[in-house]
MARLUM-92754 format. One record per residue (C-alpha): z, y, x; residue in one letter; chain. Coordinates in pm, whole numbers, padded with zeros to 5 digits. Last residue first. Layout:
<sites>
> z,y,x,code,unit
> Z,Y,X,A,A
...
</sites>
This chain:
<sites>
> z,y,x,code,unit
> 10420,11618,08832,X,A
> 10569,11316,09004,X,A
> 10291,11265,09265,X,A
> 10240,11657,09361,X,A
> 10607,11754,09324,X,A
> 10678,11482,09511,X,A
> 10476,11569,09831,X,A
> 10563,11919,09786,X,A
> 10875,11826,09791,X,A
> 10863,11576,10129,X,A
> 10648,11816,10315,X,A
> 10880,12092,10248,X,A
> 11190,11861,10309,X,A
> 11081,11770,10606,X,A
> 10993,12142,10781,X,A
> 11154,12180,11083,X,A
> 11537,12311,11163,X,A
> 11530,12585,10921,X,A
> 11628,12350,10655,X,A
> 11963,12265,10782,X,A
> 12199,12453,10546,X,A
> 11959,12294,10261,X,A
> 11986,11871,10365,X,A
> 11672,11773,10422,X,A
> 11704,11901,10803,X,A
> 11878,11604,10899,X,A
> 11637,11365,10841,X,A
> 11369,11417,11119,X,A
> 11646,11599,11285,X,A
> 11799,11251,11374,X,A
> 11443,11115,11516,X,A
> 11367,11409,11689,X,A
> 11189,11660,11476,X,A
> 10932,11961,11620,X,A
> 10675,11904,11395,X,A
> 10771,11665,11124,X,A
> 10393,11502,11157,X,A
> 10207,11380,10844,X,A
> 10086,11089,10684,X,A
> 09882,11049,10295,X,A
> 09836,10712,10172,X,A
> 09655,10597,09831,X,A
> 09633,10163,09880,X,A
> 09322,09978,09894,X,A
> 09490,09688,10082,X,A
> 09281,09796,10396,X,A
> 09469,10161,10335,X,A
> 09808,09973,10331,X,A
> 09750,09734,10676,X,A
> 09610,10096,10847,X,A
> 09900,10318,10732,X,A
> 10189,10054,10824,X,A
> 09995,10017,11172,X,A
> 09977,10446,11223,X,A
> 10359,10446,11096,X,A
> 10456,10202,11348,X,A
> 10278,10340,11615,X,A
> 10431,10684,11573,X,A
> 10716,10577,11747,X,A
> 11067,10508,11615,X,A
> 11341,10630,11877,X,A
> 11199,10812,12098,X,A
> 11109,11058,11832,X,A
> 10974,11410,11966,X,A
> 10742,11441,11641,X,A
> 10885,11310,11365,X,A
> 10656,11055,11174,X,A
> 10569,11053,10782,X,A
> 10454,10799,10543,X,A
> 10373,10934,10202,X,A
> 10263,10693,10017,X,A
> 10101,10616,09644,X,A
> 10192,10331,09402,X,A
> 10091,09964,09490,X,A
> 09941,09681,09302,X,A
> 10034,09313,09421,X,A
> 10093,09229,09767,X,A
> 10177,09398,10135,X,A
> 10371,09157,10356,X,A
> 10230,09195,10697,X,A
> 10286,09592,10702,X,A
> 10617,09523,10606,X,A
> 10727,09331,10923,X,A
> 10957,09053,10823,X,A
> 10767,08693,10885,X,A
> 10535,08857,11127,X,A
> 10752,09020,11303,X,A
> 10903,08678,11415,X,A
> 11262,08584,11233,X,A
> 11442,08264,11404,X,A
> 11762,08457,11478,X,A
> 11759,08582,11070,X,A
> 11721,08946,11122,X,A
> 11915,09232,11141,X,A
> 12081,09132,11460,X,A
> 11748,09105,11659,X,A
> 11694,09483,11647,X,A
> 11723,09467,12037,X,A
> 11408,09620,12152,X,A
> 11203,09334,12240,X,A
> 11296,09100,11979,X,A
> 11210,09325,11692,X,A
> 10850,09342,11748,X,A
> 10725,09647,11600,X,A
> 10568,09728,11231,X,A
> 10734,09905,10995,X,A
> 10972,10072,11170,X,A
> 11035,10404,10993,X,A
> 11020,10750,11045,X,A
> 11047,10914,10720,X,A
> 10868,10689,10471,X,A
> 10819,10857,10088,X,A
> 10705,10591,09813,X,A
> 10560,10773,09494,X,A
> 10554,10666,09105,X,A
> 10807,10308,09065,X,A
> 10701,10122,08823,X,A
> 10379,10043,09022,X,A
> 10571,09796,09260,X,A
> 10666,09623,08949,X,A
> 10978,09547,08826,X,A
> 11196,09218,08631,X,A
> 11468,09222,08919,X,A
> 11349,08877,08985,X,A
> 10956,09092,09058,X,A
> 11119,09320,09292,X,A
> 11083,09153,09630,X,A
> 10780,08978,09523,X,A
> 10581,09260,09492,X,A
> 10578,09335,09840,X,A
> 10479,09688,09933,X,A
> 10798,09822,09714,X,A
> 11089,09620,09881,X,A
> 10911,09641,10243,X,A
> 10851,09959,10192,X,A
> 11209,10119,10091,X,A
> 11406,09888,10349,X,A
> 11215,10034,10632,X,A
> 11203,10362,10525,X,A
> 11640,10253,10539,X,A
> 11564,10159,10846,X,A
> 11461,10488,10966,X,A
> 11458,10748,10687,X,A
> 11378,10643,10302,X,A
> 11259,10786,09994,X,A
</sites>
């Protein structure tokens, strides 16, 4: 499970087999990937994300939904709402390249969420706020059980 760049992080480790394969792992080892809100598929350079790349880096050299390989475990790729932050787009394009690939995805919409709350309200006192951590649990509990 990941939020924002840290979805980020998540899917391009598991959708690329190569990432884990000198850590002696399989994208399949691992049983359900969870997305909240991530960029998975914008250009960089335009909206000043250039620091976390090498300065020579084009999308398509870092972009997880470029970089899919090797057998994948289910998704669950979700978007907040009211984020003006990370749009929808990227989770729509990250979607598309994994469902091409032949890979299980399910989406869904954190009604309500800004791009904080989208996270926020997994924690319990903030629950109330919108509906994450139901979608994300009964997600799991679906995959996992």
């Amino acid at each position: 499970v990941g939020h924002s760049a840290g979805a980020f992080n998540a899917i391009a480790a598991i959708s690329d087999e190569d990432f884990l394969a000198p850590y002696g792992l399989r994208a399949t080892d691992i049983k359900a990937v969870v997305g909240i809100a991530g960029p998975y598929s914008y250009d960089f350079r335009q909206y000043g994300g250039t620091s976390a790349f090498a300065a020579d880096a084009t999308p398509d050299q870092v972009m997880p939904d470029r970089h899919i390989k090797g057998s994948q475990p289910p998704y669950l790729l979700l978007t907040a709402e009211k984020d003006k932050i990370v749009y929808d787009t990227n989770t729509i394009k990250m979607t598309k390249a994994l469902k091409d690939y032949g890979v299980t995805v399910e989406t869904g919409v954190i009604k309500g969420a800004s791009h904080a709350t989208s996270i926020g309200a997994m924690a319990a006192p903030f629950r109330w706020v919108n509906d994450v951590r139901a979608q994300v649990l009964t997600y799991l509990d679906k995959e996992l059980n």
